[in-house]
NUKE-308099 format. One record per residue: x, z, y of N, C-alpha, C, O, CB in turn; chain; residue in three letters. Coordinates in nm, 2 decimals. Last residue first. Glycine has a CB too. Example, Ala and Ser with C-alpha at 12.3 -4.5 7.8 and 13.67 -1.06 7.14 Angstrom:
NUKE-308099
+--------+--------+--------+--------+--------+--------+--------+--------+--------+--------+--------+--------+--------+--------+--------+-----+------+
:   n_px :   n_pz :   n_py :  ca_px :  ca_pz :  ca_py :   c_px :   c_pz :   c_py :   o_px :   o_pz :   o_py :  cb_px :  cb_pz :  cb_py : mol : type :
+--------+--------+--------+--------+--------+--------+--------+--------+--------+--------+--------+--------+--------+--------+--------+-----+------+
:   1.28 :   0.71 :  -0.22 :   1.37 :   0.71 :  -0.11 :   1.29 :   0.79 :   0.00 :   1.34 :   0.80 :   0.11 :   1.41 :   0.57 :  -0.06 :   A :  Ser :
:   1.32 :   0.78 :  -0.57 :   1.23 :   0.78 :  -0.45 :   1.32 :   0.78 :  -0.33 :   1.42 :   0.85 :  -0.33 :   1.13 :   0.90 :  -0.45 :   A :  Ala :
+--------+--------+--------+--------+--------+--------+--------+--------+--------+--------+--------+--------+--------+--------+--------+-----+------+
//
This chain:
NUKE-308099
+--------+--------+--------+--------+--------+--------+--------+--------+--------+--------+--------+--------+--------+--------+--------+-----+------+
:   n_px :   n_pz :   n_py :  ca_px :  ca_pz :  ca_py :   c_px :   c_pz :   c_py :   o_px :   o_pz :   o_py :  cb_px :  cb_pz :  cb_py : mol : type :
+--------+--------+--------+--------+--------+--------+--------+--------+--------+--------+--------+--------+--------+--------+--------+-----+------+
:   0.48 :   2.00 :   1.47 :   0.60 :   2.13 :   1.54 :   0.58 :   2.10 :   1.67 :   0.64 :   2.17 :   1.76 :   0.78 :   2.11 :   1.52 :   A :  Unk :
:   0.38 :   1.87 :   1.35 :   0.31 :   1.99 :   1.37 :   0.42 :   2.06 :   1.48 :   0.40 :   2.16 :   1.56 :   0.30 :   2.08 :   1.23 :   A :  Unk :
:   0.52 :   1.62 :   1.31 :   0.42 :   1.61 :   1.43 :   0.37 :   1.73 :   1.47 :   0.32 :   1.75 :   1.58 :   0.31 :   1.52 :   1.41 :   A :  Unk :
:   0.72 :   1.73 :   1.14 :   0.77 :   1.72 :   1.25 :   0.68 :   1.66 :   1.35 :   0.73 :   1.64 :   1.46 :   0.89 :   1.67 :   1.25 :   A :  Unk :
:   0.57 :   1.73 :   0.91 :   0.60 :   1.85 :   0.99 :   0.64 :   1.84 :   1.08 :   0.62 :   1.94 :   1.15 :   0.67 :   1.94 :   0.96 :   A :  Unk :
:   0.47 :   1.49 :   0.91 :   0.37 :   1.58 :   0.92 :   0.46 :   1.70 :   0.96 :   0.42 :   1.77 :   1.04 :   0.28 :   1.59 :   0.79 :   A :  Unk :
:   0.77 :   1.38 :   0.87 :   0.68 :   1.32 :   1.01 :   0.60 :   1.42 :   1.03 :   0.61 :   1.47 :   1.14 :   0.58 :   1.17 :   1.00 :   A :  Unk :
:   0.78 :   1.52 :   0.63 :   0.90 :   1.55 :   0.70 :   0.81 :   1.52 :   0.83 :   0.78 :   1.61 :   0.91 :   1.05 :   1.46 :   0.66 :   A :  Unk :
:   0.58 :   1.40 :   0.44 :   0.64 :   1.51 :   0.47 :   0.68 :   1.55 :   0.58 :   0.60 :   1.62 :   0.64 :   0.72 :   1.52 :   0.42 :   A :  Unk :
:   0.70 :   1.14 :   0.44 :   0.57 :   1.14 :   0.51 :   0.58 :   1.28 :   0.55 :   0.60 :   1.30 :   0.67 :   0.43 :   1.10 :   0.43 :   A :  Unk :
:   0.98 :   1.16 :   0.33 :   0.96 :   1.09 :   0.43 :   0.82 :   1.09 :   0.51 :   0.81 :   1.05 :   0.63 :   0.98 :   0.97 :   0.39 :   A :  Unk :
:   0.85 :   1.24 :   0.06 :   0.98 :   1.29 :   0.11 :   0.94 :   1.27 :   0.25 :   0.86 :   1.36 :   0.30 :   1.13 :   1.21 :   0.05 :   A :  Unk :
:   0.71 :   0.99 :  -0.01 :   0.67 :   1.11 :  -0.02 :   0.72 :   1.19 :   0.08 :   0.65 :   1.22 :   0.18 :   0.69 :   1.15 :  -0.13 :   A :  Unk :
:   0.83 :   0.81 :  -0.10 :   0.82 :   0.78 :   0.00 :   0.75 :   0.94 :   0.07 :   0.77 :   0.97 :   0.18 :   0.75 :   0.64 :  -0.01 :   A :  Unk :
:   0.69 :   0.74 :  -0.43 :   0.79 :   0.71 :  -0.33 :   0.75 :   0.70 :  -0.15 :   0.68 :   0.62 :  -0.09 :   0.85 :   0.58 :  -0.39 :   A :  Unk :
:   0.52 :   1.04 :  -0.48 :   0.50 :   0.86 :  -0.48 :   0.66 :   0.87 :  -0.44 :   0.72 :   0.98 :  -0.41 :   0.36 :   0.77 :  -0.33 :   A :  Unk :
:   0.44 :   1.28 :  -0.52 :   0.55 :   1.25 :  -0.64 :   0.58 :   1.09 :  -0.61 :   0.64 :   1.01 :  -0.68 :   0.48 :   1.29 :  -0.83 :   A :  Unk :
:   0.24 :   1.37 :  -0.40 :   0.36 :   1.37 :  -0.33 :   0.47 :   1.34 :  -0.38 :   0.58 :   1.37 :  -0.33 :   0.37 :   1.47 :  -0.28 :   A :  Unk :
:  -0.04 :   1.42 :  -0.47 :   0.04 :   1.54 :  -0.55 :   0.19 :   1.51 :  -0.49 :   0.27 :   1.60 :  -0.50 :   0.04 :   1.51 :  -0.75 :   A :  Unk :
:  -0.19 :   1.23 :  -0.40 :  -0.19 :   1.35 :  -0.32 :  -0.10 :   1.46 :  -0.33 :  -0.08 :   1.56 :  -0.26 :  -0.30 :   1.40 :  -0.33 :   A :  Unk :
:  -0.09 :   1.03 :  -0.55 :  -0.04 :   1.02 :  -0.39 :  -0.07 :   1.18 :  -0.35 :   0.02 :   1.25 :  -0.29 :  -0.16 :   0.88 :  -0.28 :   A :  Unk :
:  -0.20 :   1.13 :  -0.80 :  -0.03 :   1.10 :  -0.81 :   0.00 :   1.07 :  -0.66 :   0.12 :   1.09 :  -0.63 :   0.02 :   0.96 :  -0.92 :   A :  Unk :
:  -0.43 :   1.10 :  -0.78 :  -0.35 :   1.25 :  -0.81 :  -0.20 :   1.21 :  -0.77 :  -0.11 :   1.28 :  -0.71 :  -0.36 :   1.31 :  -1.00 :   A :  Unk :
:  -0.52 :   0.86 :  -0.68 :  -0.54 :   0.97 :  -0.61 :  -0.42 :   1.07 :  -0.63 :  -0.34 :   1.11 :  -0.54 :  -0.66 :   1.03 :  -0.65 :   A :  Unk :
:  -0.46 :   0.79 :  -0.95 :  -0.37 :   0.71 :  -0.85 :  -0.40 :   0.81 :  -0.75 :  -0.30 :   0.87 :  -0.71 :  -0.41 :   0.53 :  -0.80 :   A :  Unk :
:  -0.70 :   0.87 :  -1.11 :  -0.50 :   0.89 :  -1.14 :  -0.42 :   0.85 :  -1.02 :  -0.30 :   0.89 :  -1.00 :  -0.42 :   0.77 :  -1.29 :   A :  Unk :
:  -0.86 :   0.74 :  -0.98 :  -0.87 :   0.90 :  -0.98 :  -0.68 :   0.98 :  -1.00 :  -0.60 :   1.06 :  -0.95 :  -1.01 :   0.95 :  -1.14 :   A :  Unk :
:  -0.84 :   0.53 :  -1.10 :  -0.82 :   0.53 :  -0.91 :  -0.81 :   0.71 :  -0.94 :  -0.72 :   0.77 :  -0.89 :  -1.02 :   0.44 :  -0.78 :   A :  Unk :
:  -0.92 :   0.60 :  -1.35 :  -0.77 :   0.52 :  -1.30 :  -0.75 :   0.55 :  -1.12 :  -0.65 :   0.57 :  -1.05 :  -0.79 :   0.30 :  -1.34 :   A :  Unk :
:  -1.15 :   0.66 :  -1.33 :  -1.00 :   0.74 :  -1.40 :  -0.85 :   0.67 :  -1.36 :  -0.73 :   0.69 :  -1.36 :  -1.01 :   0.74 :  -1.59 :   A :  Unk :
:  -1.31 :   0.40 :  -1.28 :  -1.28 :   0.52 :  -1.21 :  -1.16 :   0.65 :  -1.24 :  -1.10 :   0.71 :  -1.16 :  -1.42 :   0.57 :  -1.21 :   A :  Unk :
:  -1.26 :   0.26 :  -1.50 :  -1.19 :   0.21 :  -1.38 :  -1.19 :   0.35 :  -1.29 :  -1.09 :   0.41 :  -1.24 :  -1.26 :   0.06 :  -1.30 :   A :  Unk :
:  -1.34 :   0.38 :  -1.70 :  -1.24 :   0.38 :  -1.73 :  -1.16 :   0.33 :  -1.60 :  -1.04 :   0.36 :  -1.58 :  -1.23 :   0.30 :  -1.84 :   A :  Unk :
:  -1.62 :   0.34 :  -1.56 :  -1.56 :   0.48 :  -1.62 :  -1.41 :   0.45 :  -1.60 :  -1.35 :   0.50 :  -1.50 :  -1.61 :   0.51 :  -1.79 :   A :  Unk :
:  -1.62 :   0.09 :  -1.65 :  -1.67 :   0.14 :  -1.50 :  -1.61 :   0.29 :  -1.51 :  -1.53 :   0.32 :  -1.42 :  -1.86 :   0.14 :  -1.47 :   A :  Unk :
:  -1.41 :  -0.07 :  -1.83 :  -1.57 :  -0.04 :  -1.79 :  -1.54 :   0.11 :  -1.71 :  -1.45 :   0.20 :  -1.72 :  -1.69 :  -0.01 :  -1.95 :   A :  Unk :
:  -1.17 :  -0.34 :  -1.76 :  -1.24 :  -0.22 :  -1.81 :  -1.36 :  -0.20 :  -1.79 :  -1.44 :  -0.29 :  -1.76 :  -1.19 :  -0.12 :  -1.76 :   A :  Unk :
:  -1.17 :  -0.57 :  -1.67 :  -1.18 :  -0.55 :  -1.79 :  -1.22 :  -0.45 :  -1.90 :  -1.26 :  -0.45 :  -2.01 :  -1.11 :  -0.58 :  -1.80 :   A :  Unk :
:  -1.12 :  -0.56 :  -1.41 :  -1.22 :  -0.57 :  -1.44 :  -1.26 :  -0.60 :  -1.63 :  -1.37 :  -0.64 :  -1.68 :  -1.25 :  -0.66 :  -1.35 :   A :  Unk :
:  -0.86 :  -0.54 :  -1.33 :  -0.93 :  -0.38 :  -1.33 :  -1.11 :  -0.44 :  -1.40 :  -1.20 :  -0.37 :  -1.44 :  -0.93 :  -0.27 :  -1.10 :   A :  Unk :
:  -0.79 :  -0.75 :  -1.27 :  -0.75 :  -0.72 :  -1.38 :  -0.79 :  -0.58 :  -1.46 :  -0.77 :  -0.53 :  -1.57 :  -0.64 :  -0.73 :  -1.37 :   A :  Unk :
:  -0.89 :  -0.77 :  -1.04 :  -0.94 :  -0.90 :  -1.17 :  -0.87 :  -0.87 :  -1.28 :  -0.87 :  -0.95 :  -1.38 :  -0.90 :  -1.08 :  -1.14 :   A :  Unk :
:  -0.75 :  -0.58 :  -0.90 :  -0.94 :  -0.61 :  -0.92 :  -0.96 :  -0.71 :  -1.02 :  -1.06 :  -0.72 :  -1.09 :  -1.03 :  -0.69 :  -0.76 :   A :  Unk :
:  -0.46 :  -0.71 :  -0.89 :  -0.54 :  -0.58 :  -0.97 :  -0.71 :  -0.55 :  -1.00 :  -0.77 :  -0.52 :  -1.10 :  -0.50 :  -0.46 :  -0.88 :   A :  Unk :
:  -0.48 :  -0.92 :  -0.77 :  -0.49 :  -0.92 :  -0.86 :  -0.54 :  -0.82 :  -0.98 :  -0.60 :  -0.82 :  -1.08 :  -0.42 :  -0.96 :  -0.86 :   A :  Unk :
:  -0.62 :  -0.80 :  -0.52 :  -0.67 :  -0.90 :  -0.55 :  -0.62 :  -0.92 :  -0.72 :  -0.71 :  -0.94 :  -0.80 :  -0.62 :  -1.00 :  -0.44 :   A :  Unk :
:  -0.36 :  -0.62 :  -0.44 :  -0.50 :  -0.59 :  -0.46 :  -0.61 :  -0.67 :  -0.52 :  -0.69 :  -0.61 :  -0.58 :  -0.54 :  -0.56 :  -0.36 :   A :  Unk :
:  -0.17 :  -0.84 :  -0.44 :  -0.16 :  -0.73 :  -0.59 :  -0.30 :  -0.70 :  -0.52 :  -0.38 :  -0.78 :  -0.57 :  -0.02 :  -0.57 :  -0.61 :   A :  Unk :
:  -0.28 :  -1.00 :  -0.22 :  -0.25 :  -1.05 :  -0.35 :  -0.23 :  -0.94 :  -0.45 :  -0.29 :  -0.97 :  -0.55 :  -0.13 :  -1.13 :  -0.34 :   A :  Unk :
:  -0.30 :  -0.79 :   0.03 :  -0.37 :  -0.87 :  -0.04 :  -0.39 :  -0.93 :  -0.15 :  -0.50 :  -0.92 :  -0.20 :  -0.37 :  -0.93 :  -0.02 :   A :  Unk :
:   0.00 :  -0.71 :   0.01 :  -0.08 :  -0.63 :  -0.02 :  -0.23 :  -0.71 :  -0.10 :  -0.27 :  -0.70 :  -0.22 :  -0.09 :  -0.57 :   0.12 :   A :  Unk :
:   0.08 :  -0.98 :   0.03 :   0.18 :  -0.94 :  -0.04 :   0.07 :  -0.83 :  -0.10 :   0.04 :  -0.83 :  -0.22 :   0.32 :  -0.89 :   0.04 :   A :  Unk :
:   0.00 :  -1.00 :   0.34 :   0.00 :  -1.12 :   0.22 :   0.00 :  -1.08 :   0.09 :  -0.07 :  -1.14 :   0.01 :   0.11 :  -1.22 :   0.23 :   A :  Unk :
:   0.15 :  -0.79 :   0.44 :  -0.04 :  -0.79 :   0.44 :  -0.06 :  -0.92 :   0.32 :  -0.14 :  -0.92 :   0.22 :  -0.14 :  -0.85 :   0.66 :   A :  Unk :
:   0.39 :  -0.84 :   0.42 :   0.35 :  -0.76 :   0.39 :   0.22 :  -0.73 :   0.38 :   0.18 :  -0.63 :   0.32 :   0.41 :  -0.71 :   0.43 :   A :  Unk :
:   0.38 :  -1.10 :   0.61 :   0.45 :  -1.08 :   0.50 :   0.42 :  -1.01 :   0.35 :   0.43 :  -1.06 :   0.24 :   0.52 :  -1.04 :   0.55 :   A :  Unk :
:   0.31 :  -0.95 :   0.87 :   0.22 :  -1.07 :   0.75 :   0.27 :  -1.09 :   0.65 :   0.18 :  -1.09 :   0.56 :   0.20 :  -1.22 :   0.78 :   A :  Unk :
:   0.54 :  -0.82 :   0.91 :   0.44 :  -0.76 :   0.88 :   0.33 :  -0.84 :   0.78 :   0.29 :  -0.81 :   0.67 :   0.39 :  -0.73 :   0.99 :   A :  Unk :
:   0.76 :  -1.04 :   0.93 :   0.74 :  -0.97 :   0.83 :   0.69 :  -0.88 :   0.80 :   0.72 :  -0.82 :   0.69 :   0.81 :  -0.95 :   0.81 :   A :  Unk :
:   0.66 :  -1.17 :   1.11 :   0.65 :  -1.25 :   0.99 :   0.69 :  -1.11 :   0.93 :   0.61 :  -1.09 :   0.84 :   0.74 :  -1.39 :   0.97 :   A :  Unk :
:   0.72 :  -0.95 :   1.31 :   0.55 :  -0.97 :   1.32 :   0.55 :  -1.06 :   1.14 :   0.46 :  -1.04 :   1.06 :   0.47 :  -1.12 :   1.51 :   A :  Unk :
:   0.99 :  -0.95 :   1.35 :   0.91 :  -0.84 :   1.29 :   0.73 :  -0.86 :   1.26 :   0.65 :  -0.79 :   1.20 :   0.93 :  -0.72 :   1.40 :   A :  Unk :
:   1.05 :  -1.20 :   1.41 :   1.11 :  -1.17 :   1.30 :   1.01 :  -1.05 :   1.24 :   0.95 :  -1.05 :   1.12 :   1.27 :  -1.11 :   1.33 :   A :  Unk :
:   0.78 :  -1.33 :   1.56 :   0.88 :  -1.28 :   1.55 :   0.91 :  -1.27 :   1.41 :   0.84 :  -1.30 :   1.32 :   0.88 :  -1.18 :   1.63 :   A :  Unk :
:   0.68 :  -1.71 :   1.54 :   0.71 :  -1.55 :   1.52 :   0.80 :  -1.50 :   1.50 :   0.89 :  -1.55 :   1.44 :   0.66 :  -1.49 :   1.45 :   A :  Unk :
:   0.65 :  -1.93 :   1.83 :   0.76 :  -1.87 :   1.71 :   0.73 :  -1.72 :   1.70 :   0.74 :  -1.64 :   1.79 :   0.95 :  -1.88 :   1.76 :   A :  Unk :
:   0.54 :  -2.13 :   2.02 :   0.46 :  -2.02 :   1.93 :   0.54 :  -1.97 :   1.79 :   0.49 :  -1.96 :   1.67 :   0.30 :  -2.09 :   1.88 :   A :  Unk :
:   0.73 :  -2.26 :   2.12 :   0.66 :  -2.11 :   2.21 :   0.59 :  -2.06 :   2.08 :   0.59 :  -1.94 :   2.05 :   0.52 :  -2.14 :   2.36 :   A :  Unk :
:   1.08 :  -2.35 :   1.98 :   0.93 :  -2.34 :   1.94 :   0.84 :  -2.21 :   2.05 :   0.88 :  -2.09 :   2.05 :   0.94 :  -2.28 :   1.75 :   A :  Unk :
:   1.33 :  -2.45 :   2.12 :   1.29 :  -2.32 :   2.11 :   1.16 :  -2.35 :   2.09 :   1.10 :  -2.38 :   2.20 :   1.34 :  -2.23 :   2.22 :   A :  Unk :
:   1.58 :  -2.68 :   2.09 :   1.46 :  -2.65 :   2.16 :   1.39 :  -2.54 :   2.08 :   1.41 :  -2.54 :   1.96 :   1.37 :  -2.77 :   2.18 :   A :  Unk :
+--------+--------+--------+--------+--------+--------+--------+--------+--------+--------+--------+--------+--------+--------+--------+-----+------+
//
């Protein structure tokens, strides 16, 4: 017998992924709090540079969508 309220394969593995997000953000804040305020802002500031600069994983792949939504 077949459960009605069964998630999908693709929906558990979005929540999956929001769970997953949640939890490192959550731990990173309680671990970003050791620093002082300064030191936390240089850090997000590093993480900026390093997404905007296109060196992330995955980079490659965002690229490619942005040119191929311009076209």
């Amino acid at each position: 017998m077949v459960e009605a309220n069964a998630e999908s394969p693709v929906a558990f593995d979005e929540r999956m992924r929001e769970e997953a997000a949640a939890a490192g953000r959550a731990a990173l804040d309680v671990s970003l709090q050791r620093f002082t305020h300064e030191q936390r802002d240089a850090f997000w500031n590093a993480i900026g540079l390093y997404y905007s600069a296109r060196r992330h994983p995955g980079a490659d792949e965002a690229a490619m969508q942005t040119t191929a939504a311009l076209a």
